[in-house]
N, C-alpha and C positions, 0 to 999 in steps of 0.2 A: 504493500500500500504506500502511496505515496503523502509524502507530507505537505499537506496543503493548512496547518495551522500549528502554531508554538505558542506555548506560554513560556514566558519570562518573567521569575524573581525579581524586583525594582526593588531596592534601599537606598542608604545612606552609607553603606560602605564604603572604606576608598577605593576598594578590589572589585568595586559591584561594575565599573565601565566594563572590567576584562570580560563578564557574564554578556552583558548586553552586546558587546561585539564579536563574541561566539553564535548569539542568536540572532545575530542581525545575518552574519555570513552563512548560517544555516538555513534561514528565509530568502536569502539572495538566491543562493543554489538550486531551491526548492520552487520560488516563485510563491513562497506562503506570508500568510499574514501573521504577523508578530503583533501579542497580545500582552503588555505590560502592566503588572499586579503588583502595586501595594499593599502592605495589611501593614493597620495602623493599630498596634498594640493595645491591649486595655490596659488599662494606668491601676498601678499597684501603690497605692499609699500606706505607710505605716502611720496608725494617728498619734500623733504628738501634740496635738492642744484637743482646748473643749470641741463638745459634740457641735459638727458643723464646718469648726475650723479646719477640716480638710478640704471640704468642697471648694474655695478658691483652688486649693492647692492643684486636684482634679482636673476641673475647667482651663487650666495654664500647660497643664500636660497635653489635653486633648486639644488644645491650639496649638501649641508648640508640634504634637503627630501630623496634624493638618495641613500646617507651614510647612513641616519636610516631604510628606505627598504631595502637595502642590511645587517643591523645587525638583525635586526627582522624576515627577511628571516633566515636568518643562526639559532637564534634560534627558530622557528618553525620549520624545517629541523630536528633539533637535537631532539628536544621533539617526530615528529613522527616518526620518524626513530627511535627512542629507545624506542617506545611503540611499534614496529612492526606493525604500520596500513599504508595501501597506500593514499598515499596524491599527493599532485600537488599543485602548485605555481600560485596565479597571481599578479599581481601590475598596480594601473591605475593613470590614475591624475583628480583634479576635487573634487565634493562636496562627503565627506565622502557615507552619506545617498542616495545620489542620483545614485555611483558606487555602492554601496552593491545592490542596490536594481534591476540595471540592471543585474550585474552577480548571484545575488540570484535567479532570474528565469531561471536558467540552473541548479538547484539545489534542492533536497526535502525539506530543511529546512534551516534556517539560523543559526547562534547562534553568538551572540556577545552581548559587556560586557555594563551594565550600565555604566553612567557617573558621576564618583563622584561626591560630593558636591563641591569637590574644586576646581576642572577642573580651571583651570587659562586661557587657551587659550581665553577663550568668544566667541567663535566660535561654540561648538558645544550646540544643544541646550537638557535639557534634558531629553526631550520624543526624543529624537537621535531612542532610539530601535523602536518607534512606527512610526517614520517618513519612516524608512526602512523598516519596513512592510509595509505600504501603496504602498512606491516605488515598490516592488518587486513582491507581489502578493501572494509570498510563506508565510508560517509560520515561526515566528520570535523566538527563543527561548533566554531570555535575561538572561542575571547570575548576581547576586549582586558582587559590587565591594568589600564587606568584606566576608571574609570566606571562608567555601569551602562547597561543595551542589553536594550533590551524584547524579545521574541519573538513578539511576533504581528505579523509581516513584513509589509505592507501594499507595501513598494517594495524594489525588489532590484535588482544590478546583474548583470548576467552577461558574465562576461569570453570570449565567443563566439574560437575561432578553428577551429573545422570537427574537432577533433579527438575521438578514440574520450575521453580526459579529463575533456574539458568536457560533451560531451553526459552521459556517465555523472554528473558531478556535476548540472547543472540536472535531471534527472531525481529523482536521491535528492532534491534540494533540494525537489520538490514536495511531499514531504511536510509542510515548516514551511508551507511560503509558505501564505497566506489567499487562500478565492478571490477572483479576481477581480481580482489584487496584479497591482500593475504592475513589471515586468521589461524595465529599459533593456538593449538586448543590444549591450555595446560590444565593437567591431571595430578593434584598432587597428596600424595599418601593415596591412592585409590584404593577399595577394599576390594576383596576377590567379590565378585554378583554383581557388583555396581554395574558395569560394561561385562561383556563377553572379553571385549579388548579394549579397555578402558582409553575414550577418546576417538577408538580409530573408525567405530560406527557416524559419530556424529563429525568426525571430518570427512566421510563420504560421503554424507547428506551433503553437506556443504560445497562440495566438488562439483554435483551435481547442477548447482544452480551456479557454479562459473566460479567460486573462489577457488585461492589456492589454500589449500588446509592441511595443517602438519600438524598432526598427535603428539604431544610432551607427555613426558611421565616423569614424573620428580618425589623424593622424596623429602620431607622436612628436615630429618634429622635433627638436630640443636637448635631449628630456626623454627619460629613460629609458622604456620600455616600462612601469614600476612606477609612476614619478612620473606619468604621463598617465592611468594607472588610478586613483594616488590623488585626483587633481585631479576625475577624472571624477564620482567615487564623489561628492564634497564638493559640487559642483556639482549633482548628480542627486538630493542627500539620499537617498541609499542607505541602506537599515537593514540591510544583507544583501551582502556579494560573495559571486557562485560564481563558482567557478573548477576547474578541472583541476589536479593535483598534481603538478608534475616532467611535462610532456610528453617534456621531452628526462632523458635519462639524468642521474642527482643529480647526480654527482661532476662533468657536462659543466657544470650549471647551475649550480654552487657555482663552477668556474675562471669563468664568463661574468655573476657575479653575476644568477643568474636571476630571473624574475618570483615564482618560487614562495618564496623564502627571501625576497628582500625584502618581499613581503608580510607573511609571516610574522612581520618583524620593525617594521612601521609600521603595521600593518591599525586605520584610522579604527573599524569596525564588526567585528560576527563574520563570518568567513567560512567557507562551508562549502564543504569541499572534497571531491573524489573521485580513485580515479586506477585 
């Protein structure tokens, strides 16, 4: 299917440009309309004077949210309007993750930005990009907050382990990928049952439809399950991981430090996710 609509993350990040000209150059290639989302937080007071004496407090917040939707709006405006691609505006209130993931199912794909390390707020948490793909249902495509990262996918990595996740993300994923792109399908710790030949069935699916696909098999040994993906990624000059999102339940993968949050929080490249 081709993508003929994005949604786009809009903040007040400093890193939040790099996002928006990820999905500007994804709607250029595609010929789609890019759809820019604000969600203007609900204002958390702790009360420190008499009953009442918050509500100024309140009111100065929720203008103050309004004042940066309305600048963040103007430059998202400016950015696609002088890239010449059609775009549209939305703005909501409420929990970041939880609005993306409602207006993201009105949408082929999402894209928004990692969360830096520095993030000061404490509010956002940060697998932020994996909690909105849960929400929304669509595929997530997430941009590192340092750098800049081209979009026309030429090499990808796919984090294969046989699950309903992964296949669902490499699928949405064929919509960036260019044909032709080569997709290393890494396998790592594979259990005996998972594949017959773990990896090498779903790199013949994929040959099938014109990629080049080459089956890895790796073991972790002394490295985390994450650290062997990032090593793998650097190694293979991945422009691209896909991956599945939370296979196992969030809160099991957050006690066990999962592969999906630490990604989330080290990702060399963008990743796109599904779940």
């Amino acid at each position: 299917m081709a993508i003929r609509s994005i949604l786009v993350h809009v903040n007040d990040d400093t890193n939040n440009d790099t996002t928006i000209r990820a999905a500007i150059s994804i709607a250029r290639q595609n010929e789609a309309v890019l759809t820019g989302l604000y969600v203007r937080p609900f204002p958390i007071v702790v009360p420190v004077a008499p009953i009442g004496g918050a509500m100024p407090v309140i009111d100065g917040m929720i203008e103050a949210y309004q004042q940066a939707c309305e600048a963040v709006r103007k430059r998202f405006e400016t950015a696609t309007t002088g890239a010449g691609i059609s775009h549209d505006w939305r703005d909501d209130d409420g929990d970041p993750a939880e609005q993306i993931g409602f207006h993201g199912r009105y949408t082929d794909i999402v894209v928004l930005g990692q969360v830096p390390p520095d993030q000061s707020d404490g509010r956002t948490p940060r697998d932020f990009p994996a909690i909105a793909t849960m929400n929304s249902g669509r595929p997530t495509l997430a941009i590192p907050y340092a750098g800049e990262h081209g979009t026309t996918i030429k090499r990808a990595m796919l984090c294969w382990n046989a699950t309903r996740e992964a296949s669902r993300a490499l699928h949405d994923s064929l919509m960036i990928l260019q044909p032709g792109a080569r997709i290393d399908v890494l396998c790592v710790d594979a259990e005996d049952g998972q594949d017959r030949l773990p990896g090498a069935e779903i790199a013949a699916h994929l040959t099938r439809h014109g990629f080049e696909a080459v089956a890895h098999h790796l073991a972790s040994g002394d490295l985390s399950a994450s650290e062997t993906i990032l090593s793998a990624s650097a190694e293979m000059d991945s422009e691209l991981i896909i991956m599945g999102a939370y296979g196992h339940a969030r809160i099991r993968e957050i006690a066990l430090g999962g592969v999906t949050r630490s990604l989330m929080e080290h990702m060399p490249v963008p990743v796109l996710m599904a779940h």
